[in-house]
C-alpha positions, 0 to 999 in steps of 0.5 A, spaced: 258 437 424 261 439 417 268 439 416 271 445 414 278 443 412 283 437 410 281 431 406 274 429 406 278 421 409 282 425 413 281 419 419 285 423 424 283 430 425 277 434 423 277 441 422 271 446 423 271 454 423 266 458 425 264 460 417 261 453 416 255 457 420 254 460 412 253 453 409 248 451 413 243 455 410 244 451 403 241 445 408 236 449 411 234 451 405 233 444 401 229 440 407 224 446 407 224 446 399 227 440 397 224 433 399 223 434 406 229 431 408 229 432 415 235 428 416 239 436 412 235 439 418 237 436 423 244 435 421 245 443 420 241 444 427 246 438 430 251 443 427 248 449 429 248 447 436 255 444 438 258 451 434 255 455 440 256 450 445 264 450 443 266 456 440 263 461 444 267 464 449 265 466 456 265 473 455 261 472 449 267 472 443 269 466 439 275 462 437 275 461 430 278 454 428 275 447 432 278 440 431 276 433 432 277 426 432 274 423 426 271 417 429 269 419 436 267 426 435 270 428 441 275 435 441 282 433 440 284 440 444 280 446 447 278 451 441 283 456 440 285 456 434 285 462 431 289 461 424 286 467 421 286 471 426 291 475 431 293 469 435 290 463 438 286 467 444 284 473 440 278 475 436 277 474 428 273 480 427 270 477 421 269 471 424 265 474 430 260 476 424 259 469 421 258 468 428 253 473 429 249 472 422 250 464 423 247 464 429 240 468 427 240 465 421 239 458 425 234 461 429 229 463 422 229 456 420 228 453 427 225 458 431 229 455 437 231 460 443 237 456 444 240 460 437 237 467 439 241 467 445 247 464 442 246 470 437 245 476 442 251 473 446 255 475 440 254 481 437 254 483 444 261 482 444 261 485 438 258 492 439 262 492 446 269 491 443 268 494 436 271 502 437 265 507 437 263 507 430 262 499 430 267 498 425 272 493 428 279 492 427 281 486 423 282 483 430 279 485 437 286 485 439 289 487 433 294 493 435 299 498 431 302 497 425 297 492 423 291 496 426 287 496 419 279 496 419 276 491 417 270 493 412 268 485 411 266 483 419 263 491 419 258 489 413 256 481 415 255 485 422 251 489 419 246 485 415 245 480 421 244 486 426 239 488 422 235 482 422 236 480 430 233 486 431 226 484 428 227 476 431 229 480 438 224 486 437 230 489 441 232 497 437 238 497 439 241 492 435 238 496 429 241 502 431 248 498 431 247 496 424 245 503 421 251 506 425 256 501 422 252 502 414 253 510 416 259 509 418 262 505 412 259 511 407 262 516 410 268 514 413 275 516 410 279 509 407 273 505 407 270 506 400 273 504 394 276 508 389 278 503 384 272 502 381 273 494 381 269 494 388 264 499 392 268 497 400 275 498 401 279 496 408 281 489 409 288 490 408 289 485 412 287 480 408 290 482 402 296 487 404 293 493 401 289 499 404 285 499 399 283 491 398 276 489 398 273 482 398 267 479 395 262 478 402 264 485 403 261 488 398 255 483 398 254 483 405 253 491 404 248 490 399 243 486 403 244 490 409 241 496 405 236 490 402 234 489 409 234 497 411 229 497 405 224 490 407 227 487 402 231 481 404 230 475 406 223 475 403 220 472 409 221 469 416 218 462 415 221 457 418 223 450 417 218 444 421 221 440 426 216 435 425 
């Protein structure tokens, strides 16, 4: 796997968290475009495959934050951290996004089964516990006062959605991801009004009602690319041998 947080010689723990789905692209991408360096393909799929094994729960949510012994590879205590999140047994919204996304981004560059199954398991979860508009709570668990939106797992949701809708041939996966851009759109508080940013509503993140981070908006862009046919280009996939 790669590590997430801590020094990179930390000989004692080594810390992961479900985001670091997003980074193996960059090595998916470069052993199909660079030299063919199967040795990146199989340590982005060594990683895919550990995180679905690992972090998803048997209801189909995700903890956010796993650690290891450097040297042995093995888990230093059950994976319930959840750092970014409400508490350690709840959902970080956003982190359930990542999860989504990461796992039908593994499945484009290997066409592996295992990571489609990883992938609907997830935004299942994510489409049953998100309110009827599908944009969730920073926190699946999250309750009064800090019951805030959450614009930023809403858009990166989206996006994958849409995506796992043509690798799953399954509509319904569509339909949740043109709700949630509806809903984003029209949604009183979830648009900015600042003119720094188009998305507003993550106030968890940054203590205001109308803060944005930067994967929000990007996230939202290419959700309305896909909705175009713009994005990804092509669905080829990696070569496993």
């Amino acid at each position: 796997m790669t590590r997430s947080w801590g020094a990179i010689d930390d000989d004692k723990s080594f810390e992961v968290i479900i985001d670091n789905l997003m980074n193996l692209e960059l090595m998916f991408w470069a052993s199909q475009h660079g030299a063919g360096n199967k040795t990146l393909m199989d340590m982005a799929t060594s990683h895919a495959k550990r995180t679905g094994e690992l972090w998803i729960r048997g209801d189909g949510s995700t903890a956010h934050l796993c650690v290891f012994d450097p040297k042995t590879g093995k888990l230093q205590k059950a994976c319930t951290g959840t750092p970014q999140g409400l508490s350690a047994n709840s959902t970080w919204a956003r982190g359930q996004g990542w999860a989504i996304y990461g796992f039908t981004l593994a499945h484009r560059y290997t066409g592996d089964a295992e990571f489609l199954k990883y992938a609907t398991t997830t935004a299942d979860y994510f489409i049953k516990a998100s309110p009827k508009d599908q944009v969730p709570l920073w926190d699946f668990k999250a309750v009064a006062p800090q019951d805030y939106k959450d614009t930023s797992s809403a858009a990166i949701a989206a996006s994958a959605l849409l995506e796992l809708a043509i690798a799953t041939k399954e509509s319904k996966y569509r339909d949740e991801a043109v709700k949630i851009i509806e809903s984003i759109a029209t949604e009183k508080g979830l648009t900015s009004i600042s003119g720094q940013a188009v998305l507003a509503a993550n106030q968890h993140d940054c203590k205001s009602a109308g803060c944005t981070l930067i994967e929000t908006d990007y996230y939202y862009y290419e959700a309305l690319r896909r909705m175009a046919g713009e994005f990804p280009p092509s669905h080829a996939r990696v070569k496993t041998h």
